[in-house]
Every structure is written in C-alpha cells, then in structure tokens.
ChimeraX commands (.cxc) that place a marker at each C-alpha (Angstrom):
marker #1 position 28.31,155.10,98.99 radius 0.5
marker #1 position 29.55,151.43,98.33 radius 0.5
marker #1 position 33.30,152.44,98.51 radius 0.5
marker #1 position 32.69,155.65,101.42 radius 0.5
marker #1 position 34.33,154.69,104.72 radius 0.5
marker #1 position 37.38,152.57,103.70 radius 0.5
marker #1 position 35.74,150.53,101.39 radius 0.5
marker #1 position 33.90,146.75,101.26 radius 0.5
marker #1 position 36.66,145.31,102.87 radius 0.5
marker #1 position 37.39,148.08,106.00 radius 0.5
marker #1 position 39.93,149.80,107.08 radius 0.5
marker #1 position 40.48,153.66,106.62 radius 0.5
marker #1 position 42.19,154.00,103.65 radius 0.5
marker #1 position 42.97,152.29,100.66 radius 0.5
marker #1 position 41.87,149.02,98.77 radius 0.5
marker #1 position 41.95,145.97,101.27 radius 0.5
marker #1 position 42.78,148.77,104.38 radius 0.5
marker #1 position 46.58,148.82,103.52 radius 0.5
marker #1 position 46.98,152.02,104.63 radius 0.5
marker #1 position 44.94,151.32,107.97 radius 0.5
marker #1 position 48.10,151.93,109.91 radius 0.5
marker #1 position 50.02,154.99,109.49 radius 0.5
marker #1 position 53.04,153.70,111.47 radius 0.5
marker #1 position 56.98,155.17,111.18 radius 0.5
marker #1 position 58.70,152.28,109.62 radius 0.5
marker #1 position 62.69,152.18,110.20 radius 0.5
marker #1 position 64.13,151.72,106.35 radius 0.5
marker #1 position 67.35,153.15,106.58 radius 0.5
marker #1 position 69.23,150.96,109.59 radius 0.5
marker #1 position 70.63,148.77,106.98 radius 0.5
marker #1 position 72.08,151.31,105.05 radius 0.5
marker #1 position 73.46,152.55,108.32 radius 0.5
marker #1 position 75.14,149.58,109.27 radius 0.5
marker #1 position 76.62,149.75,105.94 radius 0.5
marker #1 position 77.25,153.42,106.01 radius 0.5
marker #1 position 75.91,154.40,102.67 radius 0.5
marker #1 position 73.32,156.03,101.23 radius 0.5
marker #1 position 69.66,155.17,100.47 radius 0.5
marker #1 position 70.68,155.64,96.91 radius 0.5
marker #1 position 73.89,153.39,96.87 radius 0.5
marker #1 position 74.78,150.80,93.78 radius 0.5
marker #1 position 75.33,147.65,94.06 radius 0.5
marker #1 position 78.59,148.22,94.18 radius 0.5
marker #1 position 78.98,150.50,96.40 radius 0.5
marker #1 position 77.25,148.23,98.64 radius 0.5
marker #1 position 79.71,145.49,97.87 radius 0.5
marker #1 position 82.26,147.55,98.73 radius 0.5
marker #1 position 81.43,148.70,101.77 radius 0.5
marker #1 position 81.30,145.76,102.72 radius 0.5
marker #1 position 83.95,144.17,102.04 radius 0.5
marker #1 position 86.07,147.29,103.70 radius 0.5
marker #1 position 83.66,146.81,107.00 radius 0.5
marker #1 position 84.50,142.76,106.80 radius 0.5
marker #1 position 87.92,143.29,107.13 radius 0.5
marker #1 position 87.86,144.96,110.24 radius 0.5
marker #1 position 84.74,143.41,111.53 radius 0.5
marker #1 position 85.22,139.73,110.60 radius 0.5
marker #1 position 84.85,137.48,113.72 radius 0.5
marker #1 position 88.66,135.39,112.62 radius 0.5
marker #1 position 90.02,139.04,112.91 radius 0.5
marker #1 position 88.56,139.48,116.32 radius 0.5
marker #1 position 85.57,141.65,115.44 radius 0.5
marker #1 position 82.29,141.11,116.77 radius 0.5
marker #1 position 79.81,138.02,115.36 radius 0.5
marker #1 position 76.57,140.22,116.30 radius 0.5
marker #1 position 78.23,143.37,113.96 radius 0.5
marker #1 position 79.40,140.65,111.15 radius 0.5
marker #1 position 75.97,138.71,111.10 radius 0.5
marker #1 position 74.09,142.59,111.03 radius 0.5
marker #1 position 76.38,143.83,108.05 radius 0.5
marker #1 position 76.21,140.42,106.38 radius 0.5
marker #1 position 72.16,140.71,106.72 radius 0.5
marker #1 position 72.29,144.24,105.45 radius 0.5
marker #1 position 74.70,143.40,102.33 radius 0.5
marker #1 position 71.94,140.17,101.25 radius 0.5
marker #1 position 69.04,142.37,101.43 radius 0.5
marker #1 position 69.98,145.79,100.05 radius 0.5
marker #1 position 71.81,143.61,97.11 radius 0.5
marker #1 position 68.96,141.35,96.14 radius 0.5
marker #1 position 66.73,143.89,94.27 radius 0.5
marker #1 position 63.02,142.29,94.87 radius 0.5
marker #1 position 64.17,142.51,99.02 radius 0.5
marker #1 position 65.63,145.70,98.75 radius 0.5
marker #1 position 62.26,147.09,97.55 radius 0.5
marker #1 position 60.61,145.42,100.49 radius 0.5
marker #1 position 63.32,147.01,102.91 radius 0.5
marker #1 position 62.46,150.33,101.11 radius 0.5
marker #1 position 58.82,150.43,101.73 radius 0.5
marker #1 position 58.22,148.12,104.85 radius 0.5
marker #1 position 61.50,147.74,106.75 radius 0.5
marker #1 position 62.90,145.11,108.26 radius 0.5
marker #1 position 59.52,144.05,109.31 radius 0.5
marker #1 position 58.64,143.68,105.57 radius 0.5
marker #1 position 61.60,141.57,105.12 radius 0.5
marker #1 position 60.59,139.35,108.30 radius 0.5
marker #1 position 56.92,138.77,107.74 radius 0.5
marker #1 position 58.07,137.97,103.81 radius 0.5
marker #1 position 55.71,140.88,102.12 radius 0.5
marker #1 position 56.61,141.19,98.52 radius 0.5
marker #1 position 57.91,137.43,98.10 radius 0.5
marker #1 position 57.99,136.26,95.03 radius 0.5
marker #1 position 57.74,139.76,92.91 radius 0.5
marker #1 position 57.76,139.54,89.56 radius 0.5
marker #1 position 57.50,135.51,89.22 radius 0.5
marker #1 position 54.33,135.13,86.91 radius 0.5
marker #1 position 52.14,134.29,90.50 radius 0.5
marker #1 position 53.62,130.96,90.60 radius 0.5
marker #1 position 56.06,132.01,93.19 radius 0.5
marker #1 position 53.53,131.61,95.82 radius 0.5
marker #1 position 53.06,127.95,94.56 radius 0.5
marker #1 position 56.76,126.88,94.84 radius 0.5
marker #1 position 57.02,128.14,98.16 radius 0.5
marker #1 position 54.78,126.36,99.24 radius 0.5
marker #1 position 55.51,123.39,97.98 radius 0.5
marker #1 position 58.67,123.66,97.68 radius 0.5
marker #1 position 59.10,123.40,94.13 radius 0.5
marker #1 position 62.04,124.13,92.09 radius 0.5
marker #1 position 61.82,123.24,88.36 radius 0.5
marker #1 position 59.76,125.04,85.73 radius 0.5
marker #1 position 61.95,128.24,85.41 radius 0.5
marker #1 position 65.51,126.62,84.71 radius 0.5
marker #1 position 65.96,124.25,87.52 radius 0.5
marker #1 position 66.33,125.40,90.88 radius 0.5
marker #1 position 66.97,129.05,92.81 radius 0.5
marker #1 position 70.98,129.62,94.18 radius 0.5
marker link #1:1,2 radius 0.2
marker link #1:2,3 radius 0.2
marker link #1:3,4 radius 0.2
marker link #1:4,5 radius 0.2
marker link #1:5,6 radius 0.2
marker link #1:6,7 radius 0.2
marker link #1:7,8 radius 0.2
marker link #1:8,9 radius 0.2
marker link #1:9,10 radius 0.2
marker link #1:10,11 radius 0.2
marker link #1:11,12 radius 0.2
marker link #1:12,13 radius 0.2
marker link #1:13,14 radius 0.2
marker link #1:14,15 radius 0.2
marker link #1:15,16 radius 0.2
marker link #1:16,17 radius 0.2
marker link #1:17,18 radius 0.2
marker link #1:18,19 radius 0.2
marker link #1:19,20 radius 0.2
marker link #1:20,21 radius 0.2
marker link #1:21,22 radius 0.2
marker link #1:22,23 radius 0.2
marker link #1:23,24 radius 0.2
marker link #1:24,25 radius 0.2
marker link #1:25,26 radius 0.2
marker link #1:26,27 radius 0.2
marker link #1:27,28 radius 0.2
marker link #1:28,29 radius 0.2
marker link #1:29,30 radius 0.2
marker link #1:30,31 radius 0.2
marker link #1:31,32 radius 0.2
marker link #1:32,33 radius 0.2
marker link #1:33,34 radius 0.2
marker link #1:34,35 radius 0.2
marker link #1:35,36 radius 0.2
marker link #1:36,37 radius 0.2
marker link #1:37,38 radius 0.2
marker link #1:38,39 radius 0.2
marker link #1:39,40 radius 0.2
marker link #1:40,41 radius 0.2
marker link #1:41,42 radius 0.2
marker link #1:42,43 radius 0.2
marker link #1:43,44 radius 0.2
marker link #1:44,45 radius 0.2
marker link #1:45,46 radius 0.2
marker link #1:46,47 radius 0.2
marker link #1:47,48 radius 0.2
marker link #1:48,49 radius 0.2
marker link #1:49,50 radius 0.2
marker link #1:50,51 radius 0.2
marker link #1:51,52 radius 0.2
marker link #1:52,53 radius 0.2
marker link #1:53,54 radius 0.2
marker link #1:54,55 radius 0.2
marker link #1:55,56 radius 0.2
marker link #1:56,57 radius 0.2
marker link #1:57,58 radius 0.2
marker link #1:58,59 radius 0.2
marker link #1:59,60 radius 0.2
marker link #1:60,61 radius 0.2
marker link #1:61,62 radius 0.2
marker link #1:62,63 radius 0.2
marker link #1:63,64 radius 0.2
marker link #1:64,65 radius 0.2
marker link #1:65,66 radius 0.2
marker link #1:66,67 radius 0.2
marker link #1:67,68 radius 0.2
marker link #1:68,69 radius 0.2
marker link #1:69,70 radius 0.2
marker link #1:70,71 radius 0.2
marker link #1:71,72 radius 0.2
marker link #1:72,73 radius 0.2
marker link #1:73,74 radius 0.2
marker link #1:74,75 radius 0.2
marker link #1:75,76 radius 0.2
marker link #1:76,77 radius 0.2
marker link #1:77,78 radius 0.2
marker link #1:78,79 radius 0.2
marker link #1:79,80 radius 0.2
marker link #1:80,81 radius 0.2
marker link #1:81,82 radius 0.2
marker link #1:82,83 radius 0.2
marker link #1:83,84 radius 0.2
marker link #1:84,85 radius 0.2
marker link #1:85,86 radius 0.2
marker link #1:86,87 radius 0.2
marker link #1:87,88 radius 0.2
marker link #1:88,89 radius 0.2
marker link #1:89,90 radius 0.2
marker link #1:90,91 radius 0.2
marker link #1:91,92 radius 0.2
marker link #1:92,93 radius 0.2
marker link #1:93,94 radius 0.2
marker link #1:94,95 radius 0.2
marker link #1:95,96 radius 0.2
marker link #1:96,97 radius 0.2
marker link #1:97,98 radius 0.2
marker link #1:98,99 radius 0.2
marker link #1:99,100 radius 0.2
marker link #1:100,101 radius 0.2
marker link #1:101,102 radius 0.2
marker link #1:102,103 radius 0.2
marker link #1:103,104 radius 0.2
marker link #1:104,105 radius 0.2
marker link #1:105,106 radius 0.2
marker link #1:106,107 radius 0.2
marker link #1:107,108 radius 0.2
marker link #1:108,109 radius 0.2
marker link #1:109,110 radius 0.2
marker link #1:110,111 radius 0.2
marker link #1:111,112 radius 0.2
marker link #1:112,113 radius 0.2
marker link #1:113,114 radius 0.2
marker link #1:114,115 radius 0.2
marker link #1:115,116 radius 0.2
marker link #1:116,117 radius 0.2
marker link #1:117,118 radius 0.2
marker link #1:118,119 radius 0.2
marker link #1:119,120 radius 0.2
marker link #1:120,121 radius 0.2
marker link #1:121,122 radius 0.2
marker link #1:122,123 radius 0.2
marker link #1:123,124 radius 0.2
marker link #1:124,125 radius 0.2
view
C-alpha cells in the first residue's frame, strides 16, 4: 500500500514521521522549579513566583543560576502558546522554537523572518 510502512514521506509512524522517535521528554522541570502542579493557573504561577523571588533574588543574596531558572520557568509556563510547547516537547520544544507562531493566521512564520511588526496592531511587547 501507498501509505503501509510510515507513509510517502518515511518514518515509522505518523504523517511526515513525527512520531519516528519515541523518546522520554522532561515536561515537568519547570513546574518543579516553580513547585506547582502541571495543572497550575496563571496565578498560581505568578505567585509562586513571586514568593520564590523573594528569597531567591540575586540583591537578596540568592543565587543568579536559581533566579534566571525560575524567571525562565515563570515566562514560559505563563505565555499560553509556549506553555503548550513545554507540555508536549519540553524544554527542547521551547529551544528549537516548535509551535512558534500558533494561532497567527500562518503569517507568523513571515514576520519572523523578516522581522516584521505591523499588520496586527503594531508591534509584539
């Protein structure tokens, strides 16, 4: 058959060979850091950390490798489109950019690479 074996385009699995690799990916070190749960709101995430900040902020002699890991943590598992990512790939989702641009009409891609930031109300914060 056409589609037997993984398909036109390889690969053991689905569409494109996306599930070639059945590897263990790590998606729950950032809510770790954090300590909360998978399931956690946004505020709860805010909160957290904000009570690990205090105690962990380099000016109040905690550690600048913690700080920077909660900080990274906090802008991931708050930004809904990354926290997705995080959910599914792990970190290494977040790193090699999968998922970027979700949502944006396939013009994402375009601004990206060129930089661009009018068309949708003026540029990103």
């Amino acid at each position: 058959m056409f589609f037997g074996n993984g398909g036109p385009f390889g690969g053991g699995g689905g569409m494109f060979g996306e599930e070639r690799e059945a590897k263990e990916v790590d998606n729950e070190g950032l809510y770790k850091v954090l300590g909360v749960d998978k399931k956690a709101s946004s505020s709860q995430i805010k909160k957290a950390f904000f009570k690990l900040a205090k105690k962990h902020h380099p000016d109040k002699g905690g550690d600048t490798k913690t700080f920077q890991a909660m900080s990274q943590a906090k802008d991931i598992l708050l930004d809904e489109n990354k926290r997705k990512v995080y959910d599914r790939h792990g970190i290494e989702g977040i790193n090699k950019g999968m998922g970027a641009g979700g949502g944006g009409g396939g013009m994402d891609i375009f601004e990206q690479m060129f930089n661009m930031q009018g068309g949708r109300g003026g540029g990103r914060s």
